[in-house]
Biopython code that builds the backbone (N, CA, C, O; Angstrom):
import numpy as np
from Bio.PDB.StructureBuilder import StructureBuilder

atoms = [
    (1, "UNK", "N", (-18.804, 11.739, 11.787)),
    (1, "UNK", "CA", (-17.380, 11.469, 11.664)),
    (1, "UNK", "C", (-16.760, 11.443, 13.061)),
    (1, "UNK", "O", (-17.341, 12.081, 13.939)),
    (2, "UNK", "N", (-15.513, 10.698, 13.394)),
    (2, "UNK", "CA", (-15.445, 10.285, 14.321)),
    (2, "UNK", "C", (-13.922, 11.151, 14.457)),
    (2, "UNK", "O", (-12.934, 10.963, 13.747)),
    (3, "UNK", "N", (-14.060, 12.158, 15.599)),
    (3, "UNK", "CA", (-12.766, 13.436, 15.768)),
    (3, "UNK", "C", (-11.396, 12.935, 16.005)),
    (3, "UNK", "O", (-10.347, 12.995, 15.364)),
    (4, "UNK", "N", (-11.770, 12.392, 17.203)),
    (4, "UNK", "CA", (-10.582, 11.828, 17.478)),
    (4, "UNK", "C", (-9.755, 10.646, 16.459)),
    (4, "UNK", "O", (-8.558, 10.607, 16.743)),
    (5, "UNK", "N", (-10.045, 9.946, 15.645)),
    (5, "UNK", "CA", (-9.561, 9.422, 14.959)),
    (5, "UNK", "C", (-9.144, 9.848, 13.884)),
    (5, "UNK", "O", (-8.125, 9.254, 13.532)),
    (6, "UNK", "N", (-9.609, 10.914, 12.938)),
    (6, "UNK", "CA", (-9.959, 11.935, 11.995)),
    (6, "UNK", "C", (-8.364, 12.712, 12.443)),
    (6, "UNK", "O", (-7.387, 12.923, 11.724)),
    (7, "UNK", "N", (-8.534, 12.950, 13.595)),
    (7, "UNK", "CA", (-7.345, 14.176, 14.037)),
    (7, "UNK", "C", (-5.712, 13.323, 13.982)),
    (7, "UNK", "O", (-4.597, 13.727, 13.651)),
    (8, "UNK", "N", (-6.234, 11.935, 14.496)),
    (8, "UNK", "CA", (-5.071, 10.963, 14.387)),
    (8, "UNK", "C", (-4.125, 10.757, 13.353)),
    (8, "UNK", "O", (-2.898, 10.838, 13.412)),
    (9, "UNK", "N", (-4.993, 10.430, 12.227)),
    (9, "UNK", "CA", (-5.087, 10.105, 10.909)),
    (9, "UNK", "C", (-4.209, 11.338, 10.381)),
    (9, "UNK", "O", (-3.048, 11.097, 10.049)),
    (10, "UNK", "N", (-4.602, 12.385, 10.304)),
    (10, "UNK", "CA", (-4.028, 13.590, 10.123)),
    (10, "UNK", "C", (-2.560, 13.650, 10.689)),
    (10, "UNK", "O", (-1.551, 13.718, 9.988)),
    (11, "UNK", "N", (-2.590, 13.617, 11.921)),
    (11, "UNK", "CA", (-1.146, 13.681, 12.703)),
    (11, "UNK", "C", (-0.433, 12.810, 11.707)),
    (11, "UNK", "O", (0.045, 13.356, 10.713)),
    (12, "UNK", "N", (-0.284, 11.205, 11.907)),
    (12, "UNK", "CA", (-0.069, 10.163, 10.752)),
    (12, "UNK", "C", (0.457, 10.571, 9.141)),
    (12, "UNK", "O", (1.555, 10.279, 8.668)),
    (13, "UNK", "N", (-0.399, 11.156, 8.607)),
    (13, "UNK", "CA", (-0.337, 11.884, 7.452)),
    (13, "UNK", "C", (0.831, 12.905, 7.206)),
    (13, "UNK", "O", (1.577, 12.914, 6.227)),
    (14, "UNK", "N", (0.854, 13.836, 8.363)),
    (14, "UNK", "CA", (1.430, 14.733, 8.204)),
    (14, "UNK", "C", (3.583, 14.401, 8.528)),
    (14, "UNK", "O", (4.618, 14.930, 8.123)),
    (15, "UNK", "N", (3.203, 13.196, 9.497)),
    (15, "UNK", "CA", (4.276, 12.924, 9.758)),
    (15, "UNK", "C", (4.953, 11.849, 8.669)),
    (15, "UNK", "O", (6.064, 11.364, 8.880)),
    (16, "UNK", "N", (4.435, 11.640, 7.892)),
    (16, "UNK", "CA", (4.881, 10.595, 6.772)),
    (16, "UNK", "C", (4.736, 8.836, 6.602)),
    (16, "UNK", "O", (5.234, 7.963, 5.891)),
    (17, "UNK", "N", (3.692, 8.932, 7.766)),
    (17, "UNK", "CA", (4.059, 7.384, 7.989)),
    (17, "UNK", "C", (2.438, 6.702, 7.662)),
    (17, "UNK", "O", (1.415, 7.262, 7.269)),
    (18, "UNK", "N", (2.681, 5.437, 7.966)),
    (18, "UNK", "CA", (1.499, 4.630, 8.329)),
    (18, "UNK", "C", (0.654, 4.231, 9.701)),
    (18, "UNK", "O", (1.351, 4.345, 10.709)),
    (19, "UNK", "N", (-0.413, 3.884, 9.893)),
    (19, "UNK", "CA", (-0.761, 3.020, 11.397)),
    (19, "UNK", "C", (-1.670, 1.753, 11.144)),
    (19, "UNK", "O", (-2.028, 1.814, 9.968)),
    (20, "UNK", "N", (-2.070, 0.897, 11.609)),
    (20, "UNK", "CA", (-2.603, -0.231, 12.037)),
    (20, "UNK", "C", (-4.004, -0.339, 12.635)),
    (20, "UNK", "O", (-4.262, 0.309, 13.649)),
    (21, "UNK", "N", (-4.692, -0.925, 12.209)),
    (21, "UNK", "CA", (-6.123, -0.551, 12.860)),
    (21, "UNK", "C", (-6.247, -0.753, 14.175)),
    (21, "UNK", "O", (-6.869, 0.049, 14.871)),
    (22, "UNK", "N", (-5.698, -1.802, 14.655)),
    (22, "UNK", "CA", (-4.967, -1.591, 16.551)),
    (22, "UNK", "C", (-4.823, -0.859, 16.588)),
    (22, "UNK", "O", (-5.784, -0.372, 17.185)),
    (23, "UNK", "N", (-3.822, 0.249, 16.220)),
    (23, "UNK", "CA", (-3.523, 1.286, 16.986)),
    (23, "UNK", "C", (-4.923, 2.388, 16.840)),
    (23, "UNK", "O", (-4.947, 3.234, 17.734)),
    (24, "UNK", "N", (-5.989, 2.460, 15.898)),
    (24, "UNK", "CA", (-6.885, 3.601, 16.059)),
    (24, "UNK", "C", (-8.431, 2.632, 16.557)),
    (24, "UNK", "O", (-9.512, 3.220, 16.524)),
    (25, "UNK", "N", (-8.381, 1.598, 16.861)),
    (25, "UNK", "CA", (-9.301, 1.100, 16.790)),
    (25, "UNK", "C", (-9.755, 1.724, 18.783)),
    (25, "UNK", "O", (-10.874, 2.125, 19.101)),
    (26, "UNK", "N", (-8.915, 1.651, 19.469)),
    (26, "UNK", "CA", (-9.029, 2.137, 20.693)),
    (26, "UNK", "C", (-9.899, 3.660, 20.594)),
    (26, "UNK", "O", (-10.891, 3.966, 21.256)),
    (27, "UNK", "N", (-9.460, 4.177, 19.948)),
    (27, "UNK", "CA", (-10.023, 5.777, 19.762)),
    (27, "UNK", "C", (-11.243, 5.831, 19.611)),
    (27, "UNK", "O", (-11.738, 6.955, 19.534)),
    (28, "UNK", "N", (-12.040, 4.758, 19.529)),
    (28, "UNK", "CA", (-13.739, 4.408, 19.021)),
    (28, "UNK", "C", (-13.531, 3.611, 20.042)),
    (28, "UNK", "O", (-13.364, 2.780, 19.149)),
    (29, "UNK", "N", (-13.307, 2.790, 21.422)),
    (29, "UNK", "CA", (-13.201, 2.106, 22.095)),
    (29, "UNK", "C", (-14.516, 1.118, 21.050)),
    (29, "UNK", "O", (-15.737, 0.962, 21.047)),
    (30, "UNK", "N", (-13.184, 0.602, 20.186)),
    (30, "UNK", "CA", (-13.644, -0.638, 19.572)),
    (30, "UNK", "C", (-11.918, -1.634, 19.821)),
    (30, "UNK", "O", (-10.789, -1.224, 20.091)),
    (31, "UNK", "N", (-12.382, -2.818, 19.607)),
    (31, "UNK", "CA", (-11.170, -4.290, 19.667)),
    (31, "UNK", "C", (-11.666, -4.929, 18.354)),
    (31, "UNK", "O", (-12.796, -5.190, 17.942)),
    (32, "UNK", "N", (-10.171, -5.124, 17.731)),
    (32, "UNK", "CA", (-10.138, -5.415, 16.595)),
    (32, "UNK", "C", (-10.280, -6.906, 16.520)),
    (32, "UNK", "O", (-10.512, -7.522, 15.479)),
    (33, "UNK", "N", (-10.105, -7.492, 17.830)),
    (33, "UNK", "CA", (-10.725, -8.753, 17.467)),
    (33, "UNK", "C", (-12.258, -9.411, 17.474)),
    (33, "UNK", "O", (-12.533, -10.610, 17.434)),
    (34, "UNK", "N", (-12.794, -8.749, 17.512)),
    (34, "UNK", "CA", (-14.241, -8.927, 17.151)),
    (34, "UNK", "C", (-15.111, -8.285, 15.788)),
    (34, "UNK", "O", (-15.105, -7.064, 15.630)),
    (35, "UNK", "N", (-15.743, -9.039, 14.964)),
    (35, "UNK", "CA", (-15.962, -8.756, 13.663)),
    (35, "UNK", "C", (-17.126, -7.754, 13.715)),
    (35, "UNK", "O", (-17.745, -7.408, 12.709)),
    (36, "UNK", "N", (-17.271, -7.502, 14.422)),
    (36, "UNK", "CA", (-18.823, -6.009, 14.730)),
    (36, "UNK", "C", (-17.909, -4.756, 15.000)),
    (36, "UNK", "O", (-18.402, -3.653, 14.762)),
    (37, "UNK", "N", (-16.436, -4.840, 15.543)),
    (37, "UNK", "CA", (-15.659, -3.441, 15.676)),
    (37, "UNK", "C", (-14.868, -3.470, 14.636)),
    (37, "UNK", "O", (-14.382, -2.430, 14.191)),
    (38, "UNK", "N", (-14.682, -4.391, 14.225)),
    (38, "UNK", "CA", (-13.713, -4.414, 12.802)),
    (38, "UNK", "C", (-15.006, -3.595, 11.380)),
    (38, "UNK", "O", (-14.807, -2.772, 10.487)),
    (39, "UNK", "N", (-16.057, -4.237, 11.757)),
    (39, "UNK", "CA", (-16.702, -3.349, 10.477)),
    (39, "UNK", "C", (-17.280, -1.992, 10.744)),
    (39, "UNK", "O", (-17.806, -1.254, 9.911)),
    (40, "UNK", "N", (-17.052, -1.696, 12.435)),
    (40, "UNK", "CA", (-17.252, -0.149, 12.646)),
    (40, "UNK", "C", (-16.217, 0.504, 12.345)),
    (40, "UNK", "O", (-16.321, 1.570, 11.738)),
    (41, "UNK", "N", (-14.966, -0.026, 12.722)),
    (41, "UNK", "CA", (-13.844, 0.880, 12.071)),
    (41, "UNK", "C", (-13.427, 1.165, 10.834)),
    (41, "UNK", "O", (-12.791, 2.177, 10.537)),
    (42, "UNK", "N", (-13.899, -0.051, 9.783)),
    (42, "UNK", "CA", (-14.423, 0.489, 8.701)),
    (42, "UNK", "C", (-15.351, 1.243, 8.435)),
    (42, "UNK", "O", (-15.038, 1.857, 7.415)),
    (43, "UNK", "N", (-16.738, 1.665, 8.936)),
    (43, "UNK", "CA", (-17.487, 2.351, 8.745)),
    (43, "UNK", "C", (-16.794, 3.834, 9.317)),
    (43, "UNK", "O", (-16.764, 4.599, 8.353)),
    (44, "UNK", "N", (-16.551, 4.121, 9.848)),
    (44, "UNK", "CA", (-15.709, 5.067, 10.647)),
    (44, "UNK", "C", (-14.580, 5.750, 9.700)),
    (44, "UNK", "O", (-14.536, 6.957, 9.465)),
    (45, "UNK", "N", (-13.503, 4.599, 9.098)),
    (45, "UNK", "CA", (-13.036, 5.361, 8.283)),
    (45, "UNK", "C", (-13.325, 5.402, 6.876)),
    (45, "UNK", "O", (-12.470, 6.018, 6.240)),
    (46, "UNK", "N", (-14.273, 4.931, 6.197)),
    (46, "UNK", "CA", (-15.249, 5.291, 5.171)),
    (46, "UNK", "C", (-15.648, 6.939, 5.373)),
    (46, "UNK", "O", (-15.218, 7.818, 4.627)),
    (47, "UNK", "N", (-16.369, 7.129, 6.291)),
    (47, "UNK", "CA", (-16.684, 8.099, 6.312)),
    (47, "UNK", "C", (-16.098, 9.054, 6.579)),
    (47, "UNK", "O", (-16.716, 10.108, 6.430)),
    (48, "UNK", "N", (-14.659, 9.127, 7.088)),
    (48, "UNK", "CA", (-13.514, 9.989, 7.270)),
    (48, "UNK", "C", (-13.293, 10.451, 5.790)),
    (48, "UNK", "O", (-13.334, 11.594, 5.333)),
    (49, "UNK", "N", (-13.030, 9.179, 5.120)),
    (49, "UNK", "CA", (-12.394, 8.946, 3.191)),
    (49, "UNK", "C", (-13.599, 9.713, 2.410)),
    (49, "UNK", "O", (-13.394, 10.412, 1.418)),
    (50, "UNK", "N", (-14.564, 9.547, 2.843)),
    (50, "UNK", "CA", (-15.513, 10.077, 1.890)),
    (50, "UNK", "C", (-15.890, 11.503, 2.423)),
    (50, "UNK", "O", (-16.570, 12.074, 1.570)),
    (51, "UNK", "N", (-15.745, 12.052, 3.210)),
    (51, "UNK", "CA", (-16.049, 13.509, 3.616)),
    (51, "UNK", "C", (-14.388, 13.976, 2.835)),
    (51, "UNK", "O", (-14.511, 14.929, 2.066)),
    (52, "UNK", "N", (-13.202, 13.525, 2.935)),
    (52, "UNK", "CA", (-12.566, 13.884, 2.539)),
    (52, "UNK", "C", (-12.325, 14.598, 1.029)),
    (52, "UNK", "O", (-11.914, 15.647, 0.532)),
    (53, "UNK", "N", (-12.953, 13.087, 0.600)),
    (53, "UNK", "CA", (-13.163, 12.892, -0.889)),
    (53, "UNK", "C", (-14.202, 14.442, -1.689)),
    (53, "UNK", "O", (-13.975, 15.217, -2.618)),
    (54, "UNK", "N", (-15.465, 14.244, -0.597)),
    (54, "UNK", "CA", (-15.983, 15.499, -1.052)),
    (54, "UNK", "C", (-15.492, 16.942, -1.041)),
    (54, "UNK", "O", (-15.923, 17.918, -1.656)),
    (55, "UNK", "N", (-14.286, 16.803, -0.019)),
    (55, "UNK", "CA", (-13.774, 18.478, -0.253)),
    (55, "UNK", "C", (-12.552, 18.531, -0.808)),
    (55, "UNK", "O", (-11.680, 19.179, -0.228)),
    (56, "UNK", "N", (-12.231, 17.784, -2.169)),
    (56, "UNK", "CA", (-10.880, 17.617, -2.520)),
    (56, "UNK", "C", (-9.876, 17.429, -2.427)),
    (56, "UNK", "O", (-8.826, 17.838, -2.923)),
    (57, "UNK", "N", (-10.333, 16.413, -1.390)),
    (57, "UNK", "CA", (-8.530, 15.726, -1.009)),
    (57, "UNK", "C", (-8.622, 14.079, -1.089)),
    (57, "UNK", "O", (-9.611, 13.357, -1.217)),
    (58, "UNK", "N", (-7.335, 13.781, -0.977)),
    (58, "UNK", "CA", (-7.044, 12.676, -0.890)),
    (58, "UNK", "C", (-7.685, 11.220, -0.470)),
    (58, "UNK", "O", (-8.392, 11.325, -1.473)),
    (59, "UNK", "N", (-7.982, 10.295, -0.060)),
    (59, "UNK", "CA", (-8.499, 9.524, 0.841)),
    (59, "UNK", "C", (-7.594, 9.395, 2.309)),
    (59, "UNK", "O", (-6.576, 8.808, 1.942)),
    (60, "UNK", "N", (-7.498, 9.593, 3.434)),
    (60, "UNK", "CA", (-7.059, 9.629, 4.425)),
    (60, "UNK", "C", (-6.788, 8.571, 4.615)),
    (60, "UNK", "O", (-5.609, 8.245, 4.751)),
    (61, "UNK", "N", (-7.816, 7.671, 4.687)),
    (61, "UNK", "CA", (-7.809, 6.889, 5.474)),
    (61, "UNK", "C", (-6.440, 5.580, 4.516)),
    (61, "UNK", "O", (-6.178, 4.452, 4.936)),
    (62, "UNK", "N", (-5.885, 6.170, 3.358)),
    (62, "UNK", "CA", (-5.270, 5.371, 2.976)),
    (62, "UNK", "C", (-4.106, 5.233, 4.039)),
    (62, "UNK", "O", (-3.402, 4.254, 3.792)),
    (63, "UNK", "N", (-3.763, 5.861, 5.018)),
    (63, "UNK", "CA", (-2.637, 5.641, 5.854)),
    (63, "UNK", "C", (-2.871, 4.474, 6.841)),
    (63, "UNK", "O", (-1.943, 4.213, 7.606)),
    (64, "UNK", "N", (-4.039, 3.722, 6.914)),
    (64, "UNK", "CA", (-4.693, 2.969, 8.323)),
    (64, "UNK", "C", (-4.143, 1.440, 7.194)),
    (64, "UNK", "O", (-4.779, 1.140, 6.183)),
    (65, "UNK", "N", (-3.353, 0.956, 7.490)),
    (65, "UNK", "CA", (-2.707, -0.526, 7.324)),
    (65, "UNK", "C", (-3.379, -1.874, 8.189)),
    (65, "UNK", "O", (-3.735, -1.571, 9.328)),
    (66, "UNK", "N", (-3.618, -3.456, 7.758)),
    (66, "UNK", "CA", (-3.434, -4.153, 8.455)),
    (66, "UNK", "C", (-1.738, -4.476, 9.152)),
    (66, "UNK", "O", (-0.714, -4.398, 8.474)),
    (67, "UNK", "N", (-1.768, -4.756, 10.289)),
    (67, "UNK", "CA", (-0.594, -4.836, 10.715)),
    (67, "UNK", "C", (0.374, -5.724, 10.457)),
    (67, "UNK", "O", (1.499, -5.458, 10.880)),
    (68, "UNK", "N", (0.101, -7.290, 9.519)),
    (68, "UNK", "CA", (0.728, -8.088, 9.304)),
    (68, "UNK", "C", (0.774, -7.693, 7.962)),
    (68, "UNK", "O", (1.676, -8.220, 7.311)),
    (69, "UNK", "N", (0.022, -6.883, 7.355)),
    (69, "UNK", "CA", (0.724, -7.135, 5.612)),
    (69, "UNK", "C", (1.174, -5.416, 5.649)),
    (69, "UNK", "O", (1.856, -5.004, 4.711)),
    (70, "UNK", "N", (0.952, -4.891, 6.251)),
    (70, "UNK", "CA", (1.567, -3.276, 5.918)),
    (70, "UNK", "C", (0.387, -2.974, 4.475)),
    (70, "UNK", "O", (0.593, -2.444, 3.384)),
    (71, "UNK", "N", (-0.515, -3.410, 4.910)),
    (71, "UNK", "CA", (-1.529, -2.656, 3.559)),
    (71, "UNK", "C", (-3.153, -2.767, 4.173)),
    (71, "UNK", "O", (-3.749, -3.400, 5.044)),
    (72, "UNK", "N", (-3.437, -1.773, 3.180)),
    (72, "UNK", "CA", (-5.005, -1.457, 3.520)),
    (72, "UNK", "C", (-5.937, -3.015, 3.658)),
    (72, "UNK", "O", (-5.542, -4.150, 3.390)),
    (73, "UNK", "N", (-7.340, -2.548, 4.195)),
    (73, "UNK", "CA", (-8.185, -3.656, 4.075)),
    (73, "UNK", "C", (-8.492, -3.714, 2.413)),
    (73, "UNK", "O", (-7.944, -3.200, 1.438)),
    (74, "UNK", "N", (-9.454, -4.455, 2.569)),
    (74, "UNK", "CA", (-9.896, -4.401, 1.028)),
    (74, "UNK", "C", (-11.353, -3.474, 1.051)),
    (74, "UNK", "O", (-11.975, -3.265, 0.010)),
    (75, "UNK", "N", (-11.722, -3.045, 2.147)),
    (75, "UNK", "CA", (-12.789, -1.849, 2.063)),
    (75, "UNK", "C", (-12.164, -0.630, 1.690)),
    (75, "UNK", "O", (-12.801, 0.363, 1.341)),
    (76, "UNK", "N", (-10.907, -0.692, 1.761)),
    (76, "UNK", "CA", (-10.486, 0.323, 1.415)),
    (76, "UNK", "C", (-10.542, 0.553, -0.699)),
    (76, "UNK", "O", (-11.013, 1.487, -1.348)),
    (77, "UNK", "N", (-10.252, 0.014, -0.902)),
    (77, "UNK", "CA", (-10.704, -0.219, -2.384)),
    (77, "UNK", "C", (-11.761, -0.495, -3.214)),
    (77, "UNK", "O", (-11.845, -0.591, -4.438)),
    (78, "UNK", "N", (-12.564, -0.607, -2.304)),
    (78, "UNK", "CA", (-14.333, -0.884, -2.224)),
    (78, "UNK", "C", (-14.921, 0.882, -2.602)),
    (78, "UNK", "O", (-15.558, 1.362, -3.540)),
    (79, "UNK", "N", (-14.345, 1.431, -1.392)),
    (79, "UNK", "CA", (-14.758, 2.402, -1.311)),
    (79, "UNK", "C", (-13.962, 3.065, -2.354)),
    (79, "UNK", "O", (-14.704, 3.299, -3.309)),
    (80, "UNK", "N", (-12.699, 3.485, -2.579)),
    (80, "UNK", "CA", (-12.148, 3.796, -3.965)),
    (80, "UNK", "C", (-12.975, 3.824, -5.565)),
    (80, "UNK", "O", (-13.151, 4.533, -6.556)),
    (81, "UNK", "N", (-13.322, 2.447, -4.948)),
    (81, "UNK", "CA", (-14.248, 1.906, -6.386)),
    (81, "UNK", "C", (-15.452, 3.028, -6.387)),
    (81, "UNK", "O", (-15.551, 3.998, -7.137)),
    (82, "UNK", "N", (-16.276, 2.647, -5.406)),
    (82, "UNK", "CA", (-17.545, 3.243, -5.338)),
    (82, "UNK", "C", (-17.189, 5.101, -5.741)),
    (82, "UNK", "O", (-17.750, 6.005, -6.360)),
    (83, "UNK", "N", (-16.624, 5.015, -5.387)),
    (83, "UNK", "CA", (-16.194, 6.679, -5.134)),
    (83, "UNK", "C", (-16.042, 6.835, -6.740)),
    (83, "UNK", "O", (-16.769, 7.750, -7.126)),
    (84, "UNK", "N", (-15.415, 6.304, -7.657)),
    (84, "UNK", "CA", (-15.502, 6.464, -8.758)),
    (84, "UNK", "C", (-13.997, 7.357, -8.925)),
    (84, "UNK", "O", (-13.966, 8.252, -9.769)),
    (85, "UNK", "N", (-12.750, 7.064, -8.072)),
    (85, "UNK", "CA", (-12.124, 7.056, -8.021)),
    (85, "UNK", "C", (-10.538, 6.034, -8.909)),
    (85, "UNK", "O", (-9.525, 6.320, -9.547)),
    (86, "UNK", "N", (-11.098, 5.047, -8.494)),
    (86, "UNK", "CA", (-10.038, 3.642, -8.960)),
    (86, "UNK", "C", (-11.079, 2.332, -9.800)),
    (86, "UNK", "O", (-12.153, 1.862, -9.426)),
    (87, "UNK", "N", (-10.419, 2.079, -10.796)),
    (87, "UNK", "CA", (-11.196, 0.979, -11.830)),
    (87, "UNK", "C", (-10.933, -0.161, -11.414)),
    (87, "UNK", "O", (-11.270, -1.147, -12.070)),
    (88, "UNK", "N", (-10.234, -0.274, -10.160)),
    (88, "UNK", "CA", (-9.400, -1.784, -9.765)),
    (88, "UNK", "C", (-9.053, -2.459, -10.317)),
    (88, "UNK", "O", (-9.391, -3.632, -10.161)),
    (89, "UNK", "N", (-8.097, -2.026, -11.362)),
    (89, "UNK", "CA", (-6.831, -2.536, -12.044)),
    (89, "UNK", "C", (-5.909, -2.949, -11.448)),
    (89, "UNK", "O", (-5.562, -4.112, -11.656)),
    (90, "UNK", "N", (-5.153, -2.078, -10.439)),
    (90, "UNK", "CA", (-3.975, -2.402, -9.662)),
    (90, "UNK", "C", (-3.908, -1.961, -8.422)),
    (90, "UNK", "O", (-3.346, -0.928, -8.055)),
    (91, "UNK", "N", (-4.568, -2.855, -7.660)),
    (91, "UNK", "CA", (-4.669, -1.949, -5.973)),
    (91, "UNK", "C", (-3.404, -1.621, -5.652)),
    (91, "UNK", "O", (-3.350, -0.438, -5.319)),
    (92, "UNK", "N", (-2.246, -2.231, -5.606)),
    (92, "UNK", "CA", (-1.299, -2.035, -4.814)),
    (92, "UNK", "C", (-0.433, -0.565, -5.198)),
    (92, "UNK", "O", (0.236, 0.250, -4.563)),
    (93, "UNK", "N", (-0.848, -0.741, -6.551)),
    (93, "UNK", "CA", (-0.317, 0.992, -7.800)),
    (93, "UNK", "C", (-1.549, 2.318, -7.486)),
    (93, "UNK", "O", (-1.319, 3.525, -7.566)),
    (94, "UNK", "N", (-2.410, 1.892, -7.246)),
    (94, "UNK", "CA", (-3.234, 2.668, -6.312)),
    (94, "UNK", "C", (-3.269, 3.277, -5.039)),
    (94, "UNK", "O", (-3.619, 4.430, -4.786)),
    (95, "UNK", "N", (-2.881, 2.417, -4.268)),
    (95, "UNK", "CA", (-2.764, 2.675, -2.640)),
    (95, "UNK", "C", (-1.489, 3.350, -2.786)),
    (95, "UNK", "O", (-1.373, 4.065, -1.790)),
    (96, "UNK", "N", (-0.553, 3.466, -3.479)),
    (96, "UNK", "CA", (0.789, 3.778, -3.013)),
    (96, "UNK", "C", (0.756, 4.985, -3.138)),
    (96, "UNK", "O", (1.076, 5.801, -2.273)),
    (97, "UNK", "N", (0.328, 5.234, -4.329)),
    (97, "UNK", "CA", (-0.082, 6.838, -5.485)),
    (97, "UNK", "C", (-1.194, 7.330, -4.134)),
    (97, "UNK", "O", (-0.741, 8.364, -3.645)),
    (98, "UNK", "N", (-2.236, 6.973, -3.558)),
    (98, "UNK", "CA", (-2.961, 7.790, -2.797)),
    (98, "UNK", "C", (-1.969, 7.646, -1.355)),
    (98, "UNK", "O", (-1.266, 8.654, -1.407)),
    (99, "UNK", "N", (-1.731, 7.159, -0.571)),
    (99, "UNK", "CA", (-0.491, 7.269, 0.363)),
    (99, "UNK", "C", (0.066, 8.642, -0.174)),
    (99, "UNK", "O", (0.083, 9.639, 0.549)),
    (100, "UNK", "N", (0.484, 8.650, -1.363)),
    (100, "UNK", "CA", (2.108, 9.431, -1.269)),
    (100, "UNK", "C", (0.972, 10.635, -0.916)),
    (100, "UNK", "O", (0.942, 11.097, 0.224)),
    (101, "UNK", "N", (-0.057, 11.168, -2.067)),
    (101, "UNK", "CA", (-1.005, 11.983, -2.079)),
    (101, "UNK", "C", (-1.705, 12.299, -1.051)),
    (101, "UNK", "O", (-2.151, 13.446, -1.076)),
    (102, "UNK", "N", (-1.968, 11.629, -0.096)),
    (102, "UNK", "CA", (-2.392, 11.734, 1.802)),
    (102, "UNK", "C", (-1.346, 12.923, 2.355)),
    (102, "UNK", "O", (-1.677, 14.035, 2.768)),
    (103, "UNK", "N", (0.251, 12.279, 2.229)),
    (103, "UNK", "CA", (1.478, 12.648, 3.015)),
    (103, "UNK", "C", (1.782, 14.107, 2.375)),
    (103, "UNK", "O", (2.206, 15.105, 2.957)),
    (104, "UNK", "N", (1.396, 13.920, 0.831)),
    (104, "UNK", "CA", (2.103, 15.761, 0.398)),
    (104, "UNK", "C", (0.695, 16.744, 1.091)),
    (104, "UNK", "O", (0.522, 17.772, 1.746)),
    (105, "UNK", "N", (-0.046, 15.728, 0.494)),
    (105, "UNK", "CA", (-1.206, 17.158, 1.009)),
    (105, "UNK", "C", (-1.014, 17.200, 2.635)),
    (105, "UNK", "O", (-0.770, 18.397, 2.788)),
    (106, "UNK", "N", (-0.985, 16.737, 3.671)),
    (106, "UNK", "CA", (-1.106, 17.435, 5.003)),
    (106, "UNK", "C", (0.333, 17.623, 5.556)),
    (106, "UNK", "O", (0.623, 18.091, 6.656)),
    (107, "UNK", "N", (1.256, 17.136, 4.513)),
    (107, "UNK", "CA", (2.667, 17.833, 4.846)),
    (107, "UNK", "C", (2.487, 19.390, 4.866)),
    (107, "UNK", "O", (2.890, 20.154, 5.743)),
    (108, "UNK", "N", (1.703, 19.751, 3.562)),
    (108, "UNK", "CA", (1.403, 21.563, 3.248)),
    (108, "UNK", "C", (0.340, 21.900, 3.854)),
    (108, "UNK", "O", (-0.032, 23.055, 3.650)),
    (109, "UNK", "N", (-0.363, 21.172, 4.634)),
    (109, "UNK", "CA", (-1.769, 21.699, 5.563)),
    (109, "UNK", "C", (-1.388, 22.497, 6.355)),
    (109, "UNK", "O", (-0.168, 22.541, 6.515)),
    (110, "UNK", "N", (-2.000, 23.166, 6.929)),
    (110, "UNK", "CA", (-1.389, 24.189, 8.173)),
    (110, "UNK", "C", (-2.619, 23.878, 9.223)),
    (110, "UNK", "O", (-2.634, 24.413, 10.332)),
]
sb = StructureBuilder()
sb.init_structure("model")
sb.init_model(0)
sb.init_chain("A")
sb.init_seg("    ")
for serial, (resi, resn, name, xyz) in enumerate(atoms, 1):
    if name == "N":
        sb.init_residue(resn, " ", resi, " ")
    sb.init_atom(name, np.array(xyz, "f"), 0.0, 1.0, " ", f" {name:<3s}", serial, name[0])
structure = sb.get_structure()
């Protein structure tokens, strides 16, 4: 798992908001315009979401947005799926419900 991004994500979380894979893609000195750092930063935050997942929380990584649509990739719902989490009925009624669920839980984190 990758700390510095992990710790980001968290900050993010806790403060109520969203970020952009630009903005964390630097933290892995990866560039989002090339399709080999775009699928490490997915791999990266997969594995943030799924360590999460195993100790009862939320998916994190639901806070990491593309920057032109203000919404997740679609690995992000991949992994949802797999996780045995979401039936992919309604991504967008999904992502919002895990968002809010990201922001309460590390609002009360200490």
């Amino acid at each position: 798992m990758h700390k510095g991004i992990y710790e980001r994500l968290i900050e993010v979380a806790r403060e109520g908001e969203t970020i952009n894979y630009a903005h964390i893609a630097p933290l892995a000195n990866l560039n989002m315009d090339g399709q080999a750092d775009r699928n490490a930063i997915g791999a990266i935050l997969g594995a943030i979401s799924k360590r999460e997942h195993e100790h009862g929380r939320p998916l994190l990584s639901a806070v990491v947005v593309l920057a032109g649509s203000r919404y997740p990739g679609k690995g992000f719902f991949t992994l949802a799926r797999d996780l045995g989490i979401y039936d992919g009925a309604d991504d967008l009624a999904f992502w919002v419900r895990e968002v809010r669920r990201v922001h309460e839980h590390w609002a009360k984190a200490e």
